[in-house]
C-alpha positions, -999 to +999 in steps of 0.1 A: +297-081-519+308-087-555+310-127-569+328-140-597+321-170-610+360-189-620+362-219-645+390-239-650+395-259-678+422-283-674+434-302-709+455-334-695+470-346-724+485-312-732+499-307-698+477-275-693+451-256-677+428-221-683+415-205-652+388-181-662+379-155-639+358-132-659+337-131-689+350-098-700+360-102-735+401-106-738+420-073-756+454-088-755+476-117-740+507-111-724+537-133-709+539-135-676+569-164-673+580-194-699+547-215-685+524-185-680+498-164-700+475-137-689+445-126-707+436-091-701+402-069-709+406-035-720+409-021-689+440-046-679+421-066-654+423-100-653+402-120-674+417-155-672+457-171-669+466-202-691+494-223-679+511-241-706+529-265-680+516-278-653+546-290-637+564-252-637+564-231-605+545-201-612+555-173-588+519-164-576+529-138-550+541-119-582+517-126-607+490-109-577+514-081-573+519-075-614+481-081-621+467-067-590+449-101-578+428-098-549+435-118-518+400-141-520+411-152-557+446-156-549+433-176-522+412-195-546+439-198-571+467-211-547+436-236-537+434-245-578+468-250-582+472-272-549+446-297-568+460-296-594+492-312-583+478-335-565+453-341-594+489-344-611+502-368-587+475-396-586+467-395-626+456-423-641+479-439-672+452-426-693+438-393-687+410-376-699+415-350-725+396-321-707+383-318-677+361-287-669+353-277-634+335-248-618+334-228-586+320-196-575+340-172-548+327-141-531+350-112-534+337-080-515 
């Protein structure tokens, strides 16, 4: 069984996040939707998705299906992104600039 460790990087102030899921270095950047970025390796895997918005609605059913996401880091990632708004949703006025946090998921 395979882990990988994910980072998220969340800048408040900005209004966006970086969810690294590998440390396979990134060959290009493509556009998923208006609020979404995905860093590929060579290989087109995955290496890490930057949200420029946190408020969008990022279609994550599609953005598995188009990048080929497996089901433990979906699960992960729907996890992230449910924190994240309610991270969102009980801010303080004055919120820290970035805010890293860590977490390690067993794919297999």
């Amino acid at each position: 069984m395979g882990r990988h460790s994910i980072s998220l990087s969340i800048d408040e102030a900005a209004g966006a996040a970086y969810l690294k899921l590998s440390e396979e270095p990134v060959a290009r950047t493509v556009q998923f939707d208006d609020a979404t970025l995905v860093d590929l390796d060579r290989y087109d895997m995955v290496v890490g998705f930057e949200c420029l918005d946190l408020n969008a609605d990022v279609d994550l059913d599609a953005l598995a299906k188009q990048y080929h996401i497996e089901a433990k880091v979906l699960t992960f990632i729907r996890s992230v992104a449910d924190s994240i708004d309610r991270r969102r949703t009980t801010a303080s006025a004055s919120p820290t600039s970035v805010t890293p946090e860590y977490g390690t998921i067993a794919v297999g």
